[in-house]
Gaussian input, Z-matrix of N, CA and C with variables (Angstrom, degrees):
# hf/3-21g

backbone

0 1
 N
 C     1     B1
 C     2     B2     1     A1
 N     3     B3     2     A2     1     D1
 C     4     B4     3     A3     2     D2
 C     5     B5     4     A4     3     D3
 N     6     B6     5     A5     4     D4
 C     7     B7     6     A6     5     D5
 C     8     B8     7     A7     6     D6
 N     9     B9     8     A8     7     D7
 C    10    B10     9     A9     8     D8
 C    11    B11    10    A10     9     D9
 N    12    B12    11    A11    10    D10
 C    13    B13    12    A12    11    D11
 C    14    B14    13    A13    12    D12
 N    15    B15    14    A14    13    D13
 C    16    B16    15    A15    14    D14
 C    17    B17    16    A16    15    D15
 N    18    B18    17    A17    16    D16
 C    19    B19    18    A18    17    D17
 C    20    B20    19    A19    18    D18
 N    21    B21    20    A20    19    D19
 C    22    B22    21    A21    20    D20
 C    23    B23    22    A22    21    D21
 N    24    B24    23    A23    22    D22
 C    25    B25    24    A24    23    D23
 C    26    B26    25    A25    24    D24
 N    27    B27    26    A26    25    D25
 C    28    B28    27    A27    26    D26
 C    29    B29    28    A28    27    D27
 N    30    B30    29    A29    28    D28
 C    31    B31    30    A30    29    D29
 C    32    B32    31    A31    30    D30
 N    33    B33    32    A32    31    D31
 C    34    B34    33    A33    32    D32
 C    35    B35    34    A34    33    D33
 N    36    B36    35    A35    34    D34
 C    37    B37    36    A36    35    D35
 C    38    B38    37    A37    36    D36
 N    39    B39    38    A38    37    D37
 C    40    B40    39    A39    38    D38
 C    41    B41    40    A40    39    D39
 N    42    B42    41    A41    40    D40
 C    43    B43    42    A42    41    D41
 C    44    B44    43    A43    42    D42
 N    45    B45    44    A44    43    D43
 C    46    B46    45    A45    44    D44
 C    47    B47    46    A46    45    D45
 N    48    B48    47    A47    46    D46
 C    49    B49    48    A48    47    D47
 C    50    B50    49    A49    48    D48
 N    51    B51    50    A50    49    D49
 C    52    B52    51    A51    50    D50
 C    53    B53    52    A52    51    D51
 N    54    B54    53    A53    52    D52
 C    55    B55    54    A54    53    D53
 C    56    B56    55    A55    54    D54
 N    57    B57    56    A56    55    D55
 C    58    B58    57    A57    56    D56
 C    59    B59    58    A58    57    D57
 N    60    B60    59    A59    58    D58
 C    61    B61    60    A60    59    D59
 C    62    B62    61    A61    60    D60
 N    63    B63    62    A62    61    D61
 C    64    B64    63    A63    62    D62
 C    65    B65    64    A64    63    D63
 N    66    B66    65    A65    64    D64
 C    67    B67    66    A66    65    D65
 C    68    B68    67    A67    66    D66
 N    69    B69    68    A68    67    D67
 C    70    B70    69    A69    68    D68
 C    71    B71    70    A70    69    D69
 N    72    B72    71    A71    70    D70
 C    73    B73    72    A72    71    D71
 C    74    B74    73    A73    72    D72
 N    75    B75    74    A74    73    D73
 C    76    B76    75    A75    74    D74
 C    77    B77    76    A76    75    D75
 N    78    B78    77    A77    76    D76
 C    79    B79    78    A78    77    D77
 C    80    B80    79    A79    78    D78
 N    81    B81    80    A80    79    D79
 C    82    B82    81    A81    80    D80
 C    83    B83    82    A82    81    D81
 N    84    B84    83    A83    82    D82
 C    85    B85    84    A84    83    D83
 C    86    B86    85    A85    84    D84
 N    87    B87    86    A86    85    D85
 C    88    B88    87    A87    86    D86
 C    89    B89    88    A88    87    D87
 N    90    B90    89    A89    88    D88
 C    91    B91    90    A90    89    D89
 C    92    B92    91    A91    90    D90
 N    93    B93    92    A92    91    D91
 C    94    B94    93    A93    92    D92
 C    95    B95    94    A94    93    D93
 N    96    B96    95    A95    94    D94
 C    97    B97    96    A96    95    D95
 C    98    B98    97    A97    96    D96
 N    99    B99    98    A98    97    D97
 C   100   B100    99    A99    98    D98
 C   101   B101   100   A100    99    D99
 N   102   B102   101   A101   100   D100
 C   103   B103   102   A102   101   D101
 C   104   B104   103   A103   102   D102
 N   105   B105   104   A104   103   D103
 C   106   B106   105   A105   104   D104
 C   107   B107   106   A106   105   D105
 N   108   B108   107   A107   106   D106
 C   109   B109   108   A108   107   D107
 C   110   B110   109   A109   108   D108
 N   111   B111   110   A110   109   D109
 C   112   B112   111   A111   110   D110
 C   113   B113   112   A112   111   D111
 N   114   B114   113   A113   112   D112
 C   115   B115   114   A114   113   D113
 C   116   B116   115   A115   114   D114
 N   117   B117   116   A116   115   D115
 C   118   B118   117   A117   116   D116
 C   119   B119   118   A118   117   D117
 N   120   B120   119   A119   118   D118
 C   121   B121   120   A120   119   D119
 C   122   B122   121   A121   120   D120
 N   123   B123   122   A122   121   D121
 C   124   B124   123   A123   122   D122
 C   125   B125   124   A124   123   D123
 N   126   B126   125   A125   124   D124
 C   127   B127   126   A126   125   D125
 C   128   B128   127   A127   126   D126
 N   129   B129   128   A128   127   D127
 C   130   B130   129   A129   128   D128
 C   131   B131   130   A130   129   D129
 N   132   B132   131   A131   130   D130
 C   133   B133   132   A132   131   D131
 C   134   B134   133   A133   132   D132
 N   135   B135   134   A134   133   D133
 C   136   B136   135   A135   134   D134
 C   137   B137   136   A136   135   D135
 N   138   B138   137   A137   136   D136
 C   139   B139   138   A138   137   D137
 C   140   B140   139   A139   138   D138
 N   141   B141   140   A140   139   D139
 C   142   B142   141   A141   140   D140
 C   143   B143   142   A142   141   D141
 N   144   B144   143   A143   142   D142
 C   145   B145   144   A144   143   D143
 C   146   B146   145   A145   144   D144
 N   147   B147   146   A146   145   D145
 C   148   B148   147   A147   146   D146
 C   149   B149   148   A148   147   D147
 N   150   B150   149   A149   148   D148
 C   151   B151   150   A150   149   D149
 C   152   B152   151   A151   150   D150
 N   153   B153   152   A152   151   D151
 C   154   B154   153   A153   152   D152
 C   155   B155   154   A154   153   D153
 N   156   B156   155   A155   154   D154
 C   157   B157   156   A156   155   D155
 C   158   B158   157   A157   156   D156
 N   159   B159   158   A158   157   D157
 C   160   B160   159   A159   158   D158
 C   161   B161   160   A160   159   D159
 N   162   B162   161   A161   160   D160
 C   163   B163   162   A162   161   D161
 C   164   B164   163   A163   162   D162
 N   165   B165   164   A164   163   D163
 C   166   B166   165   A165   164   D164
 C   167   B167   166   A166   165   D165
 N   168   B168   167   A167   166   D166
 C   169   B169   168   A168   167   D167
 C   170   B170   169   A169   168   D168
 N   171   B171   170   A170   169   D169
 C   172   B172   171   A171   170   D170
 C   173   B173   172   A172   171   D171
 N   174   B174   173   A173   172   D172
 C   175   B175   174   A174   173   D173
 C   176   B176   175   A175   174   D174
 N   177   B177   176   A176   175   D175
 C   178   B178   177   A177   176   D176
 C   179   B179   178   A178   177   D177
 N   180   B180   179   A179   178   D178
 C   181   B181   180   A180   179   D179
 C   182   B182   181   A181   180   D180
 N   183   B183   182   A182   181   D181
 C   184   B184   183   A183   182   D182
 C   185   B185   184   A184   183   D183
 N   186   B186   185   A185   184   D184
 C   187   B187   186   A186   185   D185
 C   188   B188   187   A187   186   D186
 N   189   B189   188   A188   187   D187
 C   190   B190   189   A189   188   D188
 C   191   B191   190   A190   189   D189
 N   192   B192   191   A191   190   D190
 C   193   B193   192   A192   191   D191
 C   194   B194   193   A193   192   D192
 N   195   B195   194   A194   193   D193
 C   196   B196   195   A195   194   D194
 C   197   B197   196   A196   195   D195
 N   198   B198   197   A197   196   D196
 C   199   B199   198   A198   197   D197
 C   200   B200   199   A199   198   D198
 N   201   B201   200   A200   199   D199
 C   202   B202   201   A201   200   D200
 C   203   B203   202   A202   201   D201
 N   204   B204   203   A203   202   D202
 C   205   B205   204   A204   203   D203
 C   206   B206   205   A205   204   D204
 N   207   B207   206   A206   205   D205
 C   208   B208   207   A207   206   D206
 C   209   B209   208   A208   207   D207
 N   210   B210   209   A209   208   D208
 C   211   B211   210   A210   209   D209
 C   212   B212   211   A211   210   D210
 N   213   B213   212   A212   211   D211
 C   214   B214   213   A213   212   D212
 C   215   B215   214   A214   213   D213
 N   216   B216   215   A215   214   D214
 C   217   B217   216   A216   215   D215
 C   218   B218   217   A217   216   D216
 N   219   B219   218   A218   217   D217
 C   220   B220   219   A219   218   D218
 C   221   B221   220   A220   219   D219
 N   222   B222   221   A221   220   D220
 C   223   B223   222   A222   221   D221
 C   224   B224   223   A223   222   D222
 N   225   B225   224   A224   223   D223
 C   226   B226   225   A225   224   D224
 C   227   B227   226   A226   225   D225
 N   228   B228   227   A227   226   D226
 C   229   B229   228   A228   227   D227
 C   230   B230   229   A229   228   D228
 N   231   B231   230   A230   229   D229
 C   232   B232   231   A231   230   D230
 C   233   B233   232   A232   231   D231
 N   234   B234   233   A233   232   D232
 C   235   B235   234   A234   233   D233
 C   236   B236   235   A235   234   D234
 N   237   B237   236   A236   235   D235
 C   238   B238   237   A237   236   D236
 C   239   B239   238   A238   237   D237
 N   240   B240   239   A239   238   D238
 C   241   B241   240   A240   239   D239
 C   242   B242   241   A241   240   D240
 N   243   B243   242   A242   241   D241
 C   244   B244   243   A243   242   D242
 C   245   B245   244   A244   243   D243
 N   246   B246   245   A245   244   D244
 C   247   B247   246   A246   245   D245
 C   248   B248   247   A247   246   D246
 N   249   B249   248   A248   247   D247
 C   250   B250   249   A249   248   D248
 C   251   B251   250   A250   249   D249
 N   252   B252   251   A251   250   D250
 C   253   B253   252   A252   251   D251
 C   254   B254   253   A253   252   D252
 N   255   B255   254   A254   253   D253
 C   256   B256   255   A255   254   D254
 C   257   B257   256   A256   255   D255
 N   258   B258   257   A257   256   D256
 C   259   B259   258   A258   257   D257
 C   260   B260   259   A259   258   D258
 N   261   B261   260   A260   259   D259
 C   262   B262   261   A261   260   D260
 C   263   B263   262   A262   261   D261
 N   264   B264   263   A263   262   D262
 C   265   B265   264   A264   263   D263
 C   266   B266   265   A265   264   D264
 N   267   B267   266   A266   265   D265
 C   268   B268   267   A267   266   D266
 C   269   B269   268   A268   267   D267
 N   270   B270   269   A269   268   D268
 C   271   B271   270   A270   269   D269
 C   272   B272   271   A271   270   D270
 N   273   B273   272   A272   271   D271
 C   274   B274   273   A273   272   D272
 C   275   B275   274   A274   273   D273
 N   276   B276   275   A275   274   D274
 C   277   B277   276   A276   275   D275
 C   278   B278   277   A277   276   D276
 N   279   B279   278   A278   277   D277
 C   280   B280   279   A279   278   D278
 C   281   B281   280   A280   279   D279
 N   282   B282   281   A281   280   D280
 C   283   B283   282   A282   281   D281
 C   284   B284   283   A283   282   D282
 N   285   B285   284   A284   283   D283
 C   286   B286   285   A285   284   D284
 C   287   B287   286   A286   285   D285
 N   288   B288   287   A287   286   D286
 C   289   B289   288   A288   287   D287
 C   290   B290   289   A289   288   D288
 N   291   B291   290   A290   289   D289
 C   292   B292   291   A291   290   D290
 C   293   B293   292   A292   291   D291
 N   294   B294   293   A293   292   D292
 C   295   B295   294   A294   293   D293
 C   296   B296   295   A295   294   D294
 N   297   B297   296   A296   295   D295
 C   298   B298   297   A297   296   D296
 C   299   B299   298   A298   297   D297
 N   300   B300   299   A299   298   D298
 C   301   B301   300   A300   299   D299
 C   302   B302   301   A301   300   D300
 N   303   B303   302   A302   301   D301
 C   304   B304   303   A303   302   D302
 C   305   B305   304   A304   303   D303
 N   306   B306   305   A305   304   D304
 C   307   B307   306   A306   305   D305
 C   308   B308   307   A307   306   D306
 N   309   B309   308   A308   307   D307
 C   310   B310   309   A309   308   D308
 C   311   B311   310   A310   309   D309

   B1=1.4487
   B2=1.5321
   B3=1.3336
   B4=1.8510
   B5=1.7523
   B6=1.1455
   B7=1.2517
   B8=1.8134
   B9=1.3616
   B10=1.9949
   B11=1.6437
   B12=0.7818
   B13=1.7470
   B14=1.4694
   B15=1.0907
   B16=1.5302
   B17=1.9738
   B18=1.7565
   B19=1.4792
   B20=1.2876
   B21=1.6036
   B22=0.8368
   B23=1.8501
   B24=1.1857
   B25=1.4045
   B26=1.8902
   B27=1.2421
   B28=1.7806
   B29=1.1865
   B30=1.4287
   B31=1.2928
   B32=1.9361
   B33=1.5394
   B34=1.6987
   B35=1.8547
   B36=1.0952
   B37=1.5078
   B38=1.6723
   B39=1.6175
   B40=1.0122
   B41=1.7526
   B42=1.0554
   B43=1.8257
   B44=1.2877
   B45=2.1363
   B46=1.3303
   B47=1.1472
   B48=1.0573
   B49=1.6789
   B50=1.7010
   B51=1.2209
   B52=1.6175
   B53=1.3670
   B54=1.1765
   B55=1.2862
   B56=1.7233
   B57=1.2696
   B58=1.4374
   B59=2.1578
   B60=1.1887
   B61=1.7516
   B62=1.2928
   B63=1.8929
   B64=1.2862
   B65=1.6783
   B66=1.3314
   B67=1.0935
   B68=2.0983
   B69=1.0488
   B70=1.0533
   B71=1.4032
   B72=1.5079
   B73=1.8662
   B74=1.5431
   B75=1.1136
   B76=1.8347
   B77=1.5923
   B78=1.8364
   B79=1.6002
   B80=1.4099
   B81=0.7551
   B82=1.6368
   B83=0.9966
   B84=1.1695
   B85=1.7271
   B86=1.5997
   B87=1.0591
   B88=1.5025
   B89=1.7015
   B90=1.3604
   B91=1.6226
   B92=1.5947
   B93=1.6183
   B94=1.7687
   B95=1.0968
   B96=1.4508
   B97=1.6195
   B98=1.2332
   B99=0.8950
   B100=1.8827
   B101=1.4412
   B102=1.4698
   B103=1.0308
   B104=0.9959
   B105=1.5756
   B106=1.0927
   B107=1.5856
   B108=1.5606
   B109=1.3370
   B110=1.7659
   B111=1.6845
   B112=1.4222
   B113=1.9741
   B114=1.3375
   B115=1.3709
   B116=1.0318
   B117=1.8635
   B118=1.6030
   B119=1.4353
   B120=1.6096
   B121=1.2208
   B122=1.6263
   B123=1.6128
   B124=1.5033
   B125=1.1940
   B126=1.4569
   B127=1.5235
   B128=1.9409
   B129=1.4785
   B130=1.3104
   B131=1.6451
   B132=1.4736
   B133=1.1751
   B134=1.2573
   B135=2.0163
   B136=1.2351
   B137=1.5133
   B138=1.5936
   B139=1.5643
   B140=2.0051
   B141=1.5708
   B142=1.6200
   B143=1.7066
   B144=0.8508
   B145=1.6290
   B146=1.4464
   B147=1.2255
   B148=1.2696
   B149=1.7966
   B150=1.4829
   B151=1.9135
   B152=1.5856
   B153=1.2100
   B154=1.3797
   B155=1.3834
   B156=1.4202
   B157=1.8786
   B158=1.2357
   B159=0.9324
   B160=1.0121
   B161=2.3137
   B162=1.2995
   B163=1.1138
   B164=1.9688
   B165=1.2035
   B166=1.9780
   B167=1.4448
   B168=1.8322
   B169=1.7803
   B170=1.6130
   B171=1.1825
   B172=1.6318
   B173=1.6111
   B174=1.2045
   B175=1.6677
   B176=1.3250
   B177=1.7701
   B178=1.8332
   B179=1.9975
   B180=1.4462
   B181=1.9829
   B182=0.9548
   B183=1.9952
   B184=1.7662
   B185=1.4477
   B186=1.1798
   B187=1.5356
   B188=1.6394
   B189=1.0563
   B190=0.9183
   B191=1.7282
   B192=1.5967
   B193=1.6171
   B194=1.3112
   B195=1.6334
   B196=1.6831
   B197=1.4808
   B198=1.1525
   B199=1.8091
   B200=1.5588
   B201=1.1152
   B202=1.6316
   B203=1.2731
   B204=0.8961
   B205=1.9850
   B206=1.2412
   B207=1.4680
   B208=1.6939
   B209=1.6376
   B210=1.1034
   B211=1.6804
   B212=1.4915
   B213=1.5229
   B214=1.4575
   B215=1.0296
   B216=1.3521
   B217=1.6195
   B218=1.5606
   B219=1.3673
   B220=1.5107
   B221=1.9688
   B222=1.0540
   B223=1.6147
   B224=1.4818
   B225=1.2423
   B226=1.3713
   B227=1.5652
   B228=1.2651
   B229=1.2501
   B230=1.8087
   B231=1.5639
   B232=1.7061
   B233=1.0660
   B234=1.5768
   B235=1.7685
   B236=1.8892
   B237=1.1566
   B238=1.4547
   B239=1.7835
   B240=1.5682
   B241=1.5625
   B242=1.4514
   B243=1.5057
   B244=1.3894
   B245=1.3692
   B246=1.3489
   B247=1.4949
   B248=1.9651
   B249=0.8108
   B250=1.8250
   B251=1.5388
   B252=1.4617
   B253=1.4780
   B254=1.6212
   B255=1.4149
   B256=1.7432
   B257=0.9464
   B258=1.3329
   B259=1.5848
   B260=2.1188
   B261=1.7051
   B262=1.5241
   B263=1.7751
   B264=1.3266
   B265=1.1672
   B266=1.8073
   B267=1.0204
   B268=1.3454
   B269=1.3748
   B270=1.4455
   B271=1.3213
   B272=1.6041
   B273=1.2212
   B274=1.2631
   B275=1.5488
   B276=1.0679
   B277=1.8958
   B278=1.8959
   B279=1.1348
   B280=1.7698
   B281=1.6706
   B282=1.3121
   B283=1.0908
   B284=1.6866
   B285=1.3336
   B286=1.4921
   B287=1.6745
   B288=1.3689
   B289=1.7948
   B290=1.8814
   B291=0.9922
   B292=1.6536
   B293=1.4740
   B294=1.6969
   B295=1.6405
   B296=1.5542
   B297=1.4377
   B298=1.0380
   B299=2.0135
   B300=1.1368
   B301=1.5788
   B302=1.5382
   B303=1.3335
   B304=1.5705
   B305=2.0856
   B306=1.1206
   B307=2.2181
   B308=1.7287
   B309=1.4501
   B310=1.5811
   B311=1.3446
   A1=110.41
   A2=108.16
   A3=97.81
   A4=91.44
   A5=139.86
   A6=121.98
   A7=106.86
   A8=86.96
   A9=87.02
   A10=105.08
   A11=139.61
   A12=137.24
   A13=131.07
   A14=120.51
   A15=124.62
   A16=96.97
   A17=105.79
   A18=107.85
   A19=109.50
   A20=146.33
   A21=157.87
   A22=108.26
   A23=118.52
   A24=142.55
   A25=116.28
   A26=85.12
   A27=104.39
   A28=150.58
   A29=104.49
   A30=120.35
   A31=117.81
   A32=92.23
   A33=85.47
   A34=121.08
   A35=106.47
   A36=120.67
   A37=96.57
   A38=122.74
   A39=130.20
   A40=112.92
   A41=116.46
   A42=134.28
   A43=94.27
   A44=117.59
   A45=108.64
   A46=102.59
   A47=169.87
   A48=166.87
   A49=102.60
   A50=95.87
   A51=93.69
   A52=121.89
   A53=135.85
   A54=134.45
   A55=98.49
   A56=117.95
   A57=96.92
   A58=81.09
   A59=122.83
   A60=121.36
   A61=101.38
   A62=116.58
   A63=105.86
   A64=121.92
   A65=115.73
   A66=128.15
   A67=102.84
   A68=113.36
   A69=110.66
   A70=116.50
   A71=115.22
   A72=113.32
   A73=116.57
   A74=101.34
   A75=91.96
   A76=91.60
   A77=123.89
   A78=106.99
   A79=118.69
   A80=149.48
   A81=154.25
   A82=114.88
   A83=126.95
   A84=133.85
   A85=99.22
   A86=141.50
   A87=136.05
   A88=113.15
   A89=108.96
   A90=115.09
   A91=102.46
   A92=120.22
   A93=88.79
   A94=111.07
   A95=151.26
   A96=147.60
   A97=121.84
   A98=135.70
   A99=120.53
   A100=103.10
   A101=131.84
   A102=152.49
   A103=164.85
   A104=135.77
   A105=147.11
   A106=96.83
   A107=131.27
   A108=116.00
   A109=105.62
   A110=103.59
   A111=111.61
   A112=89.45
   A113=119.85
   A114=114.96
   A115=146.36
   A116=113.16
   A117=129.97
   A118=94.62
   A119=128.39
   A120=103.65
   A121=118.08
   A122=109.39
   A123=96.06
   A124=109.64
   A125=116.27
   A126=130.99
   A127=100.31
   A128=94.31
   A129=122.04
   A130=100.09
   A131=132.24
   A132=128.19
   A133=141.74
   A134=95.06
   A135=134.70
   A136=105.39
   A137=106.18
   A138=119.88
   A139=84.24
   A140=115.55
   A141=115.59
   A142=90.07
   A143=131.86
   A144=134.79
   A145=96.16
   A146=142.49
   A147=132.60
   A148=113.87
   A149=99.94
   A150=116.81
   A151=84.74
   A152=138.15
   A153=141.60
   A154=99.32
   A155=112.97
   A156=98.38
   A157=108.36
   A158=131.76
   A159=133.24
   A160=108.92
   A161=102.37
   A162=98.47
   A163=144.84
   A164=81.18
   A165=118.05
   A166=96.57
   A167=96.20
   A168=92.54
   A169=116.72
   A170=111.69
   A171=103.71
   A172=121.47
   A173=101.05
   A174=121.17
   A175=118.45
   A176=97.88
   A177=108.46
   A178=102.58
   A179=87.52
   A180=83.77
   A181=123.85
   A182=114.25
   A183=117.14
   A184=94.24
   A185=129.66
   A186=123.74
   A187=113.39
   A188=134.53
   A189=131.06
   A190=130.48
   A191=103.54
   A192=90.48
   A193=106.31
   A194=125.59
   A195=115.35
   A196=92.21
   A197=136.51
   A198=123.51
   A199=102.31
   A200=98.93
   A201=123.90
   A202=137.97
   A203=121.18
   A204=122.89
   A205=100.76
   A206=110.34
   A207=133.26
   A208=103.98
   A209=134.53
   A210=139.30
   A211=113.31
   A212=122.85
   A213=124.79
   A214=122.15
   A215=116.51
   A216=117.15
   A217=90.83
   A218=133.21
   A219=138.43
   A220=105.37
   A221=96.38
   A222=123.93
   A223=91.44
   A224=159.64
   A225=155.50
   A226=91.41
   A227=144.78
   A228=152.70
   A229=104.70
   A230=97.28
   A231=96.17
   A232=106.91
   A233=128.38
   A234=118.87
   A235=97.72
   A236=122.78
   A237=120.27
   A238=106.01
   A239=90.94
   A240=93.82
   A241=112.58
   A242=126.37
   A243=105.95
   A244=113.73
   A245=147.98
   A246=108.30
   A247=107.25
   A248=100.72
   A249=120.34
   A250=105.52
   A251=108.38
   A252=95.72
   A253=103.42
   A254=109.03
   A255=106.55
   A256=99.22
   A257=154.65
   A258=144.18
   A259=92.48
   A260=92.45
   A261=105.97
   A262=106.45
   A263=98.69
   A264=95.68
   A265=129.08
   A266=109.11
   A267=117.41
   A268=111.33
   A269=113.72
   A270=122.06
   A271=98.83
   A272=136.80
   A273=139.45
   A274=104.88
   A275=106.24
   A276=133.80
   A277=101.56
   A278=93.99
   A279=91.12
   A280=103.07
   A281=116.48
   A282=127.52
   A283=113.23
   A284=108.01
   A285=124.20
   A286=108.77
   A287=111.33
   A288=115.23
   A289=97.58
   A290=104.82
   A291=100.39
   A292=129.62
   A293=96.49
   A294=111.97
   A295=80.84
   A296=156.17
   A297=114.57
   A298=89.23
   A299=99.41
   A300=104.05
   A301=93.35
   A302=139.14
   A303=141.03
   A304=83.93
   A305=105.31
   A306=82.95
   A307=86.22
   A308=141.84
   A309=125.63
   A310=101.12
   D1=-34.54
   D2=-173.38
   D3=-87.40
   D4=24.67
   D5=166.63
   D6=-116.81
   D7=-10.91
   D8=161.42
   D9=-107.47
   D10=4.55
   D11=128.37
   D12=-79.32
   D13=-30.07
   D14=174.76
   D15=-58.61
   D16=-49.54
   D17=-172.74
   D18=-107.04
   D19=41.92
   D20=-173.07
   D21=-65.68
   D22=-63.41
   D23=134.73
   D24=9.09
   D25=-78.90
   D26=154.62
   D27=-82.14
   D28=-20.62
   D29=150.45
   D30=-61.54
   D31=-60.93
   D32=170.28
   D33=-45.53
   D34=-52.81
   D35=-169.47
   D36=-48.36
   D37=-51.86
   D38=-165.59
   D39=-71.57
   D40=-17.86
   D41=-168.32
   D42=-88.87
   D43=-57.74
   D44=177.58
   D45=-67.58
   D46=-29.46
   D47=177.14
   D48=-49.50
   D49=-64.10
   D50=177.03
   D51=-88.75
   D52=22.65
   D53=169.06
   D54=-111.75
   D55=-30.85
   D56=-155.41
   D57=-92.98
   D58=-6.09
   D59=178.80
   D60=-79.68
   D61=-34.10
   D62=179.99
   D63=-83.10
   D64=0.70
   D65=-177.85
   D66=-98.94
   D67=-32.93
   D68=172.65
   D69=-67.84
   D70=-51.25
   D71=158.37
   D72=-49.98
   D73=-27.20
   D74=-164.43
   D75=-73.66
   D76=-46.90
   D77=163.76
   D78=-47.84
   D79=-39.37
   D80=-173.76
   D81=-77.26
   D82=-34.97
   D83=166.70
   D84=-74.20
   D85=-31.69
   D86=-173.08
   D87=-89.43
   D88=-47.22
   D89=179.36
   D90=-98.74
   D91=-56.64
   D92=-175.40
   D93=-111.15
   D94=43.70
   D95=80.35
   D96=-59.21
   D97=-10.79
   D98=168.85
   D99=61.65
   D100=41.86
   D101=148.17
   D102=-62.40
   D103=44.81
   D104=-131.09
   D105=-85.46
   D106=-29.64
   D107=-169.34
   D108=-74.59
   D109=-33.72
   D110=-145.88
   D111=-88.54
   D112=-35.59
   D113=160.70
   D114=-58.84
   D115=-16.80
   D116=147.32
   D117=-61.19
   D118=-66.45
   D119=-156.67
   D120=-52.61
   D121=-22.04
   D122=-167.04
   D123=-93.68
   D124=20.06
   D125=-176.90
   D126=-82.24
   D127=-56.30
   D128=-174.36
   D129=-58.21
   D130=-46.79
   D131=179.66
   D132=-55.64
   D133=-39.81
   D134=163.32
   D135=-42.21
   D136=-62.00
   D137=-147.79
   D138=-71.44
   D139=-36.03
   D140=-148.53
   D141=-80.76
   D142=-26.26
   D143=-156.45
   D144=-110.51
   D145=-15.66
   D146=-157.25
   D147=-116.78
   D148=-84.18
   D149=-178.04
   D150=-68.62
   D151=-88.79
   D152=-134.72
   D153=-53.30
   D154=-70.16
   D155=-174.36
   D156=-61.76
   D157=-58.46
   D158=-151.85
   D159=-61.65
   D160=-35.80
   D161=146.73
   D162=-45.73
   D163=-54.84
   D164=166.25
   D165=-37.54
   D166=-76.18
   D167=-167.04
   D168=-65.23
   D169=-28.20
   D170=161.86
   D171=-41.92
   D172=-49.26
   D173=177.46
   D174=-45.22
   D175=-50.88
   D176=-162.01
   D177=-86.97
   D178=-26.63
   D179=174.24
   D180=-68.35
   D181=-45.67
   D182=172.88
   D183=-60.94
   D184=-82.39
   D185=177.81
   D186=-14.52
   D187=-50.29
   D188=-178.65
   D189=-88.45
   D190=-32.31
   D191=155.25
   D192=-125.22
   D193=52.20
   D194=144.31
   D195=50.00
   D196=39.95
   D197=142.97
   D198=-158.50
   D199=179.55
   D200=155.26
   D201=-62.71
   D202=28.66
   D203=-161.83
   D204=-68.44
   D205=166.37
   D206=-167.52
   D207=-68.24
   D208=-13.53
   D209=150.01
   D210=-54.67
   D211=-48.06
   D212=166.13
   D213=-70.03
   D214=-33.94
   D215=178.12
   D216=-62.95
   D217=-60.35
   D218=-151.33
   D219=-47.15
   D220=-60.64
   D221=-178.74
   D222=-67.70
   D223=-31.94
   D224=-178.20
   D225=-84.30
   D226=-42.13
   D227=-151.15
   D228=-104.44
   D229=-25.30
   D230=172.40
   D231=-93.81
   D232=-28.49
   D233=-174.09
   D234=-79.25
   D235=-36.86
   D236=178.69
   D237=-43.98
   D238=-65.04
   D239=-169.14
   D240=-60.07
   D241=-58.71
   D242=163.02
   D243=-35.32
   D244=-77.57
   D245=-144.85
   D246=-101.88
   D247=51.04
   D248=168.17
   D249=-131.07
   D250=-95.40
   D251=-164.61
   D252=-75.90
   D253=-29.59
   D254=-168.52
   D255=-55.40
   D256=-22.56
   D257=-158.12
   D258=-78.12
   D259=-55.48
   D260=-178.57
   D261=-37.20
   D262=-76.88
   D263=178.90
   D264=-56.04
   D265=-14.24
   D266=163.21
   D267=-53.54
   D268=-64.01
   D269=-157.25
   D270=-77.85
   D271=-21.73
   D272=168.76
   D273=-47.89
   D274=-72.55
   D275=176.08
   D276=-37.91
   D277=-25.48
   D278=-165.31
   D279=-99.69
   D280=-20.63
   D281=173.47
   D282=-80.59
   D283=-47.36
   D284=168.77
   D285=-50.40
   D286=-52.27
   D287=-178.01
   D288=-66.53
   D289=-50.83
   D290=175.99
   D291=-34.08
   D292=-52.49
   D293=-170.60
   D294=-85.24
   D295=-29.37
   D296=-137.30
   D297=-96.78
   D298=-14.02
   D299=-157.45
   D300=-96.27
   D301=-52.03
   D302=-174.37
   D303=-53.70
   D304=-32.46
   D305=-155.06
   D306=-83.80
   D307=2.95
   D308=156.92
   D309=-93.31

């Protein structure tokens, strides 16, 4: 546990790295593979790399130093924005992979 708090920092950076790559395949698997199995999976990747840990480590830091510090606020401020504007901008992105893949 103190080596997923010591790198908490980097751990986040690394979750958004792979959630927002697995969200970019999961468009690409849906518009330019025509993919309905391989775009669940990147649904599932999205959801595994993104809300869930990233929830968790919010969990294990207050848990672990008994307050609020600017790491909880961050992760309170990333799960907000995902599902408010991130959805927006999602659906922008999904519209964007659409037009970009239907005009080849």
């Amino acid at each position: 546990m103190n080596y997923i708090i010591e790198n908490k920092w980097l751990i986040l950076i690394c979750l958004e790295v792979l959630a927002w790559s697995s969200t970019f395949f999961m468009l690409y698997a849906r518009y330019g593979l025509n993919s309905s199995a391989l775009f669940k999976v990147g649904t599932v990747l999205t959801i595994l790399t993104g809300v869930i840990p990233q929830v968790t480590l919010g969990i294990v830091n207050f848990i672990s130093s008994r307050k609020i510090d600017l790491f909880t606020v961050i992760i309170v401020v990333l799960i907000i924005y995902g599902s408010t504007l991130g959805r927006k901008k999602i659906k922008q992105l999904d519209l964007w992979a659409k037009n970009k893949f239907q005009s080849q």
